[in-house]
C-alpha positions in Angstrom: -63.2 72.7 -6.1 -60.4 69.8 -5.8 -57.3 71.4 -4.9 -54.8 70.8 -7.3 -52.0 71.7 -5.8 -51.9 68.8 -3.2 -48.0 68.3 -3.9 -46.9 71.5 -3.7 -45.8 71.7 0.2 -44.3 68.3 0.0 -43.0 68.6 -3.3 -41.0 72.3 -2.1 -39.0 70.9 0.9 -37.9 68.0 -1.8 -37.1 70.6 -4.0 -35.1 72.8 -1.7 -34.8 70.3 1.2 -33.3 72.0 4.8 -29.1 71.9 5.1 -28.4 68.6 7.2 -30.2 67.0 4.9 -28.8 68.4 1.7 -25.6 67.8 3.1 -26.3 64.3 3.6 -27.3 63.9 0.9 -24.1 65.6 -0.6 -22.1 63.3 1.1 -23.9 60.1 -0.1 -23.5 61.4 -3.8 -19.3 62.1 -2.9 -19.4 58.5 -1.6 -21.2 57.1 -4.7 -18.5 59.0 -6.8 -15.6 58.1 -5.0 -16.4 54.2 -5.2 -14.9 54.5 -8.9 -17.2 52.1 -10.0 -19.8 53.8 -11.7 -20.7 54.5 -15.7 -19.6 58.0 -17.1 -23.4 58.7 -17.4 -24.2 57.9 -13.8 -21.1 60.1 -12.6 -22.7 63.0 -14.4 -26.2 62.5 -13.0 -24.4 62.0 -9.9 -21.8 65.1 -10.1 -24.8 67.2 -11.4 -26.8 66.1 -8.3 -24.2 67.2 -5.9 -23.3 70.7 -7.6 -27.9 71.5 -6.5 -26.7 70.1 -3.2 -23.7 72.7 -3.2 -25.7 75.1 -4.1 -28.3 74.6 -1.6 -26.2 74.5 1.2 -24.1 77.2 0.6 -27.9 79.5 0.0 -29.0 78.2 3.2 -25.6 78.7 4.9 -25.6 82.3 3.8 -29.1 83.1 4.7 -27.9 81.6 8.3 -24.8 84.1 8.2 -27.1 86.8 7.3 -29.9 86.4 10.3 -26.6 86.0 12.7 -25.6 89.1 11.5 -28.7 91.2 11.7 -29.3 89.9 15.8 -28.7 92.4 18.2 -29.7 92.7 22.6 -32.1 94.5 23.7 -32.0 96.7 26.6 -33.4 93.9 28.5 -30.5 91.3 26.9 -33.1 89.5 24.4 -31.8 89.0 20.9 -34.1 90.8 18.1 -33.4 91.2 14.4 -32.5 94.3 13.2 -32.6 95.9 9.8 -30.5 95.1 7.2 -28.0 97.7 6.3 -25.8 97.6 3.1 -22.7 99.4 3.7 -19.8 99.6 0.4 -16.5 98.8 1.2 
């Protein structure tokens, strides 16, 4: 049976693509816009473009904050995740 999903691991990092390049990506798009040369249309593509980007790298930065925040040593000084705990403020 062919397999029809042949794009779908490529296809998800392009989709959600890891933070340095997202970010590069964000800051080609600023670039782009700040150039004051392009159409109305194209500064909305563009603009639209870089608010996925935000939001990408902010998801990517949080998940980064949260693993930082779950390490803790060991006994023997190794750094191991730990569980989550939700605590309200």
């Amino acid at each position: 049976m062919p397999n029809h999903t042949k794009g779908a691991g490529p296809a998800n990092p392009a989709k959600n693509p890891p933070f340095e390049e997202a970010l590069q990506k964000l800051e080609a798009v600023v670039e782009a816009m700040e150039a004051d040369d392009l159409p109305l249309e194209t500064l909305l593509a563009r603009y639209e473009e870089g608010a996925k980007l935000v939001k990408i790298c902010q998801e990517k930065l949080a998940e980064a904050e949260l693993k930082i925040q779950q390490l803790e040593k060991t006994a023997a000084g190794e750094l191991k995740l730990k569980p989550l705990v939700l605590t309200e403020e």
